[in-house]
N, C-alpha and C positions, 0 to 999 in steps of 0.2 A: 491433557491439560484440563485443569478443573477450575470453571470461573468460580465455585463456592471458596478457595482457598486465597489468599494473601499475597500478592504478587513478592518474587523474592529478586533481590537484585543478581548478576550475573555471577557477581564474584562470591556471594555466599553459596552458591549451587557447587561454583569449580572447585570450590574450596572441600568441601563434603565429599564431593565426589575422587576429587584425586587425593582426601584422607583414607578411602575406601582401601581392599588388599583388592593385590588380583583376584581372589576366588569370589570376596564378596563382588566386586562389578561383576562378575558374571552371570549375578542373582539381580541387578537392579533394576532389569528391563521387568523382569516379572514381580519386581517388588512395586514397581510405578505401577502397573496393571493390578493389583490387588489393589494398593489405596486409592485410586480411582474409584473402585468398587465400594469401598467403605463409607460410613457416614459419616457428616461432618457438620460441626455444628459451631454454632459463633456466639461470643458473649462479648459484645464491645471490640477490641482491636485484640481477643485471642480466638483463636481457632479449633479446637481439636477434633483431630482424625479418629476414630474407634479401629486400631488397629485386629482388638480381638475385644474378649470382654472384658477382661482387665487391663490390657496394656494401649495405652494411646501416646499420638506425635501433637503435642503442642504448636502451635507457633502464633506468635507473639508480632504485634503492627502495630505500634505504637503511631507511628506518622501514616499508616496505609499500607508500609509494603516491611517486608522482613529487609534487614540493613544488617543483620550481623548474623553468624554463626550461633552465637548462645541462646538467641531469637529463638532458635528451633529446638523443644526438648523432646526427648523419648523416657517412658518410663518402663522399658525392657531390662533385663538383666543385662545388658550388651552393651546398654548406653555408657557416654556418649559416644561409644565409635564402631556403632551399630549401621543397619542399614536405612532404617525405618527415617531417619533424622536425611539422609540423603536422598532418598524416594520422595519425602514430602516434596523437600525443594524443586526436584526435578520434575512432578505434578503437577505444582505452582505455576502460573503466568509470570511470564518475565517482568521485573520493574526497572524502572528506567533511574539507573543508579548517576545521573548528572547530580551535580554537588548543589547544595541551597542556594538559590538567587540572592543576589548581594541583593539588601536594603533601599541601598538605592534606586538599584535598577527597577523598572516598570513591570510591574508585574501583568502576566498575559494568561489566558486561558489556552490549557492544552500543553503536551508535553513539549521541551524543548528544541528540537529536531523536528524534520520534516516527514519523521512517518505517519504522523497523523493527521496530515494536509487532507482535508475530503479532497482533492487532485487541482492539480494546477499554482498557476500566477496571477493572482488576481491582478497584484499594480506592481512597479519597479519603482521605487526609491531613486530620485535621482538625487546626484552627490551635491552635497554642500560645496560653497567657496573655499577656496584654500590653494596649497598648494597642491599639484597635479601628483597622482601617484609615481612610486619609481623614480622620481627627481627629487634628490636634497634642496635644501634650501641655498645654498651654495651656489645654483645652476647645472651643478654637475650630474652625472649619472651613476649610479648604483648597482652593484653585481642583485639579480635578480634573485628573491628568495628561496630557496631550495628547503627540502624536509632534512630534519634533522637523523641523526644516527636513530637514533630509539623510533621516531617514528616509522624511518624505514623496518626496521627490525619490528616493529608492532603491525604495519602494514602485512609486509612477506609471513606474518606469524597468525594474522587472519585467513590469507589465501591459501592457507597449508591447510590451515583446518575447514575451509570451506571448500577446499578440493577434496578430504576425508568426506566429507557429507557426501559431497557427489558421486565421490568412488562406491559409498557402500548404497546411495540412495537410499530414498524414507525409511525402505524397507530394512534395511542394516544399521543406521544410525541410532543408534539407541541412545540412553539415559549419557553415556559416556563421551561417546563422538558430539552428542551435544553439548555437554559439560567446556570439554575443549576446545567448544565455537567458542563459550560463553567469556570464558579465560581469555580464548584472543580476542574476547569482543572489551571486554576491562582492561586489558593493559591496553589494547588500542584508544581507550577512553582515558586513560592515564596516560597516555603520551600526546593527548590532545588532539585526538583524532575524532571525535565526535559523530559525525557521519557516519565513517566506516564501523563506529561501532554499533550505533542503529541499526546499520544493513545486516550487520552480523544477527542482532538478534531478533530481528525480522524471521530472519534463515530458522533461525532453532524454531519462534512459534508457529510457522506455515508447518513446518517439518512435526511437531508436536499435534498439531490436527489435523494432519495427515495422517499418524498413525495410531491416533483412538478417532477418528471416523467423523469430525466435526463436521455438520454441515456445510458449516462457511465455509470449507477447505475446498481451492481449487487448484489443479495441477498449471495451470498458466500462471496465476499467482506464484506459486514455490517459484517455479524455472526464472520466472521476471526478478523474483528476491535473488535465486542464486545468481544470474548473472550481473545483477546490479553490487552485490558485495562483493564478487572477485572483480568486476572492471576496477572497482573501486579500487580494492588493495592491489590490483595492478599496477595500476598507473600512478597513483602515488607518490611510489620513492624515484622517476622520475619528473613527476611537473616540477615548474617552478613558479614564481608569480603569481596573477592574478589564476590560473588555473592549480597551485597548489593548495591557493584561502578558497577556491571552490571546492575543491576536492576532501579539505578536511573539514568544512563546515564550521558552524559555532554552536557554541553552549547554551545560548539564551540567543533569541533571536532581537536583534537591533531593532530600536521603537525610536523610531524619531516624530518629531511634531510633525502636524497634521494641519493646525489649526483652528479653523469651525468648519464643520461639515454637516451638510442637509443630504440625510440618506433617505431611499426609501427601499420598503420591504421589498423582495422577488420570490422566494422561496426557499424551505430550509429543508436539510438533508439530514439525516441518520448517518454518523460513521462509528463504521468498525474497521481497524488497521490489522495488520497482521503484525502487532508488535504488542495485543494485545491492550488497547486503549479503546475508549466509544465514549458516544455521545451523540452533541447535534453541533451543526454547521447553519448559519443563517447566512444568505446572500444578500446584500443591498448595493446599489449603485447610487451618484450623486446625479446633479444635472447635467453632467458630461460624458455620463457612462461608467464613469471609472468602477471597477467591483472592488468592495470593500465585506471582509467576513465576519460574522464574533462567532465564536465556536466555543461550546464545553465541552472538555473531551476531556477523559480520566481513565487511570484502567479499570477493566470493564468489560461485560460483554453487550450480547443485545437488548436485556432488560433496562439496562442503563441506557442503551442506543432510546427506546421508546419512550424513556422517563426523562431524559433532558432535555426533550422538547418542550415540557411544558416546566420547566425551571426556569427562575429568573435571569432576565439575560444579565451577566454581571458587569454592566461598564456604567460609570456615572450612579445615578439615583432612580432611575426608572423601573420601573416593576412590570416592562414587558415581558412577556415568555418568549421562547425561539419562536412558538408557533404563532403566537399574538404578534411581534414584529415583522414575519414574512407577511402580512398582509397590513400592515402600518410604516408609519417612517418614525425617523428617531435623528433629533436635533442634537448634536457635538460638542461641545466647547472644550477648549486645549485637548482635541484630540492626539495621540498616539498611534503611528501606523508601521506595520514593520515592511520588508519590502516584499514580501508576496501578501499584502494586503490586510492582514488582519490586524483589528482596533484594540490597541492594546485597554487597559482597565488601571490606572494610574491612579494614585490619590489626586491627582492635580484634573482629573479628566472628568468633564461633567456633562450630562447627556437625561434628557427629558423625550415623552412621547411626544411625535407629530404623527401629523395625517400621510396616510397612503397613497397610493393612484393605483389604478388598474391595468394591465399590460399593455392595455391598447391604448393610454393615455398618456401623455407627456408627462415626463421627461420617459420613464421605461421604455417607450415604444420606439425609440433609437437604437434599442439593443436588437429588437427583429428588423431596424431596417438593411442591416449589414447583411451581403450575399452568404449566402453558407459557405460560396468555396473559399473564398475571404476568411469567413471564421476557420476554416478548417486548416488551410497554411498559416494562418497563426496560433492555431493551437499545434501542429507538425511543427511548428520553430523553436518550442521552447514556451511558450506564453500559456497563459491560462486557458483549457478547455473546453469551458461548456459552448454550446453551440445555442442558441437562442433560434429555433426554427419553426417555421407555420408548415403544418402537415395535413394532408387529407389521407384518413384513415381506411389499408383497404384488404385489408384481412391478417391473415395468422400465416406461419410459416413453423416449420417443426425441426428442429435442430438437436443434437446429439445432447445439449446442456438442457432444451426446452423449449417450449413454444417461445416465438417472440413474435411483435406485433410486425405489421408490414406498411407502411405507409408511402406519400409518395409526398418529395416535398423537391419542390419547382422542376418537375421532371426527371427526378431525380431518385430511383427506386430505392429507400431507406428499412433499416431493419431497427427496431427497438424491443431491447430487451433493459429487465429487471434487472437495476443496482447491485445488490443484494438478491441470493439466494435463500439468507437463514430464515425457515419458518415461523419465526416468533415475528418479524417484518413483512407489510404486509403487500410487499414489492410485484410480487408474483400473484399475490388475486388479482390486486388491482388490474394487470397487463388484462386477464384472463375475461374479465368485465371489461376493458375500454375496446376488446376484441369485438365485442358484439355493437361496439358505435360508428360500423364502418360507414364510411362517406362521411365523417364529421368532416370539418376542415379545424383546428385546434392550434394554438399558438404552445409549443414544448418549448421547456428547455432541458438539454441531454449533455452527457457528456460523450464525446469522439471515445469511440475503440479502433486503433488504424489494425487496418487488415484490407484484404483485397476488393472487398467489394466496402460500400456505405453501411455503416452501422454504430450504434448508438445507444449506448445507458439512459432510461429514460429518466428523469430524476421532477419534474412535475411538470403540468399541462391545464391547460383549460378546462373548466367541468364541460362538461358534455352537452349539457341542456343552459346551461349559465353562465353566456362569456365574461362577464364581470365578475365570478368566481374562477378561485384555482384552487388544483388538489395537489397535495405534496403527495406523491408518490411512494416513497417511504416511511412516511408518517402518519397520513390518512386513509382509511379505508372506504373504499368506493361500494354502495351499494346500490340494487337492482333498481332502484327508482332514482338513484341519478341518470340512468340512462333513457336514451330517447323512445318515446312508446313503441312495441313491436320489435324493440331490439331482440339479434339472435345472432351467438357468436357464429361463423363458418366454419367448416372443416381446414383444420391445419393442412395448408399445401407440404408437399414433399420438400427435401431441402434440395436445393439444387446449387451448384457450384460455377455454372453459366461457363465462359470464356475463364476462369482462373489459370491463373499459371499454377504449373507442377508443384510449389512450393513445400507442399504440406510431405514430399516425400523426403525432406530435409528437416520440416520442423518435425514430423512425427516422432523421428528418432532423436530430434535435441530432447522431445516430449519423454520417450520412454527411457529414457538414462537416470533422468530426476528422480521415478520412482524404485524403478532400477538398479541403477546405478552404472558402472563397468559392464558386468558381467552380462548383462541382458543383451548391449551391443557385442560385445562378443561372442557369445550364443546363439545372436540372428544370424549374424554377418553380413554383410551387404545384399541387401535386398536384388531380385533377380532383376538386371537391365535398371534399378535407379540411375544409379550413374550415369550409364550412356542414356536415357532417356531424357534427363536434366542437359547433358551436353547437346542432344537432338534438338532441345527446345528451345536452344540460345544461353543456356542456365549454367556457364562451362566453371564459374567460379563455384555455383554450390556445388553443383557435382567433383570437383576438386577438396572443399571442404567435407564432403558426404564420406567421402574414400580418407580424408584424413582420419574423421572422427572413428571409424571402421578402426584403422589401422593404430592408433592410439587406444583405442578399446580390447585389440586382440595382441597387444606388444608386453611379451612375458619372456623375459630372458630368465634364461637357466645356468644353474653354474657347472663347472668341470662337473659336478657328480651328478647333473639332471636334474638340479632341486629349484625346484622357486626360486627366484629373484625377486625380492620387496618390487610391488610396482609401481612404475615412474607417475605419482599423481598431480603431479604438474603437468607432464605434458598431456594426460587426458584431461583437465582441467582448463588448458587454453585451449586444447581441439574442441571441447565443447562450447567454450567462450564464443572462439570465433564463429563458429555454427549458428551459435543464438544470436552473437549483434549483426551478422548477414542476414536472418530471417528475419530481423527487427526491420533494419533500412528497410531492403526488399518490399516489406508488407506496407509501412509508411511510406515509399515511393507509389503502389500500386494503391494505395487508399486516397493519394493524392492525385492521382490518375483517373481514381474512380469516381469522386467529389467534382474532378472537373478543375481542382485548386493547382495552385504552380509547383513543379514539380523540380527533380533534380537539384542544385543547390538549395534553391528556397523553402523544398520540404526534406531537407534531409534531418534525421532526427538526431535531436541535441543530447547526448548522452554524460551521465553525471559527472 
């Protein structure tokens, strides 16, 4: 996937690709890998690829992103029902083909849907007066809403193709298998499923930087995209109710008044989604805590992540930056807020600079007085993530992904690692430099990663030498004279797994399927004594799913004459499901165990 080219929507890639013949798809994996390779060059909202020296792939962005087929031109002999027209598209970044916001409505920054949430619930919306949902006006009671035909049938027509991804893993999916995510990811957008078609095409660009080598690309991310788009398109065509308007989502996220609001700055964050969107993300709270966000986000990669910090924040009239309001406040009038917190940008909405405070200062200093396990069961419930913690800094630790820092926060042995791995972000010095400020004591704020022990995305912190300063973490870069004199990083401890449960000999193998696919679990075969090792341990459920996922992996029936039987990829597709959301509790029980936080119902995780 190449950020130089034009994001294209889903259904012009499907379309290209399934005009293709058979023989040419069998050329389009290596036709993506050549125009990768080529240069490309941009005049305004066109693009051209240099296919050779004479012949080049056009494409055409009039609003930002390619929207139609004839958008894309080739000037080959072949054209238009060549390959080169369908290689660009499927090189492109995915663009988020939701239809133009009505006039009316409030206009917001960042795309429609929740893949581009930098993480969490900032605030719940609570419900206007009226009548109670589910009840007529009448008094009487209402058959409970159910999915329609077509959505069922666009649901089950996602899960087909996102158990195709699975089956062939990164490594097999190519140009084609993703085409026909894409397809079910559009008609599931045209039968108004919204959600599920995000998650869909989350799937195709984790899966697209996975196989040209993106940095950003990590193998937890794909697996957490695949299993969140099949729960999805599972469950579906049966909810009904309030769990089926969760389940398909909305188009444009609901902005209701606000009123006047007196925010003040915390800190802002660099995002990049896996749906091919960046920007930045600003944090503010009022005087009761509440978190409120403004965010630009556009597609994009990480050049844009570093560049919209310093762009105007766009609500109201004020000419702060993202970077300029996390350390100011900014006064409201008819504000707009939607229900995971962010301030919409209305024509009616008007907003001027105010004064800041400093962490340690009222009103902010409410957010660190909350216990961490407190924060941690409610971010385990559903609610918003970040963790607002006071740490003393006490070395390095070495892990399979990288160093991460080690601190300890209220006797509480903590690990922080870097948001963001992509190089152009300046995530990973920074950790590399606050390594050598051990013994600081340092007010963070981090987002939760549940897993079996405590650990933490560090996302910004106190300067080192200057507690009335803070350094955004993925935004600013820390050099050797902010730290305290004589500073000197230590040697990275070894990683150690302490008391963990066996876990990891369940998730390894959900791990190695994704890149995999099928074939890999079935060529290992069940690992010597897993099994009974997990049932030694007390662990008789995953070990029971262990032996499932095994035997869904190596189930190939053959007919009267010996020959292959198409394989059943649904039922390897719910073996791996369930594999994944048992590893998910599992590790979000044990991370609320670890924190110290309430456990069992209170932290069971709330799945979409």
């Amino acid at each position: 996937m190449s950020p130089d080219l034009p994001p294209v929507v889903p259904s012009v890639t499907a379309e290209l690709v399934g005009a293709l013949s058979p023989r040419l798809r069998k050329r389009l994996d290596a036709a993506v890998t050549k125009l990768l390779s080529r240069p490309a060059t941009r005049d305004g909202d066109t693009v051209r690829i240099a296919v050779d020296d004479e012949t080049g792939v056009v494409l055409h962005a009039p609003g930002g992103a390619v929207t139609g087929t004839d958008a894309i031109r080739c000037g080959c002999l072949l054209a238009p029902d060549c390959l080169h027209r369908a290689a660009a598209a499927s090189a492109a970044p995915v663009a988020d083909d939701a239809p133009a916001p009505d006039p009316a409505e409030d206009t917001a920054q960042g795309p429609a849907d929740d893949t581009a949430a930098p993480g969490g619930t900032a605030k719940t919306a609570t419900a206007g007066p009226g009548t109670p949902p589910g009840r007529p006006p009448g008094g009487g009671t209402e058959e409970p809403e159910t999915a329609t035909t077509a959505q069922q049938a666009a649901a089950r027509t996602v899960f087909d193709a996102a158990a195709a991804v699975l089956e062939a893993g990164t490594d097999g999916a190519g140009a084609v298998l993703q085409a026909e995510l894409l397809h079910a990811a559009h008609t599931a957008r045209l039968a108004g499923l919204p959600r599920v078609s995000a998650a869909a095409v989350s799937v195709v660009t984790a899966v697209r930087a996975a196989r040209t080598a993106d940095p950003g690309y990590r193998l937890t991310g794909l697996a957490d995209a695949l299993a969140a788009v099949l729960v999805l398109a599972h469950r579906l065509p049966y909810a009904t109710g309030p769990d089926l308007s969760e389940l398909r989502g909305t188009v444009r996220r609901p902005y209701r008044p606000d009123g006047s609001l007196r925010l003040y700055g915390i800190f802002s964050e660099p995002v990049l989604t896996a749906t091919g969107y960046a920007g930045a993300a600003t944090w503010t709270a009022d005087a009761d805590g509440r978190l409120y966000t403004v965010s630009d986000v556009a597609p994009g990669g990480a050049s844009r992540a570093t560049g919209a910090a310093d762009r105007t924040v766009r609500i109201g009239d004020t000419a702060l930056t993202h970077r300029e309001l996390s350390r100011a406040g900014l006064a409201v009038s008819g504000a707009t807020v939607s229900p995971d917190g962010r301030l919409g940008a209305g024509a009616g909405v008007r907003a001027v600079r105010a004064s800041g405070v400093a962490w340690r200062d009222a009103p902010l200093d409410r957010l660190w007085a909350v216990p961490a396990a407190e924060q941690v069961a409610r971010a385990l419930s559903g609610a918003q993530d970040l963790l607002f913690l006071e740490v003393t800094l006490t070395g390095t630790v070495r892990e399979t992904a990288g160093d991460c820092l080690l601190a300890d926060c209220a006797g509480v042995p903590l690990r922080l690692a870097g948001a963001h791995d992509d190089p152009a972000l300046p995530c990973r010095d920074n950790l590399r430099l606050l390594a050598a400020a051990g013994g600081s004591r340092l007010r963070i704020v981090a987002r939760l990663v549940p897993g079996p022990y405590p650990r933490a995305l560090l996302l910004a912190t106190e300067h080192p030498t200057d507690p009335g300063a803070r350094v955004d973490l993925g935004l600013d870069r820390l050099q050797h004279a902010d730290l305290p004199p004589g500073a000197l990083a230590p040697p990275a401890a070894a990683f150690g797994t302490g008391d963990e449960a066996p876990l990891h000999l369940l998730r390894r193998r959900v791990h190695q399927a994704v890149p995999g696919g099928r074939r890999v679990l079935a060529l290992a075969g069940n690992g010597p004594g897993d099994a009974a090792r997990l049932r030694r341990l007390g662990l008789a459920t995953a070990a029971g799913l262990l032996d499932d996922l095994h035997a869904a992996a190596a189930d190939r029936s053959r007919d009267r004459f010996g020959r292959l039987l198409p394989a059943d990829t649904g039922r390897f597709a719910r073996s791996w499901l369930a594999a994944a959301l048992y590893t998910e509790a599992v590790e979000q029980s044990l991370c609320a165990h670890a924190w110290g936080a309430a456990t069992d119902e209170e932290a069971a995780p709330a799945r979409p």
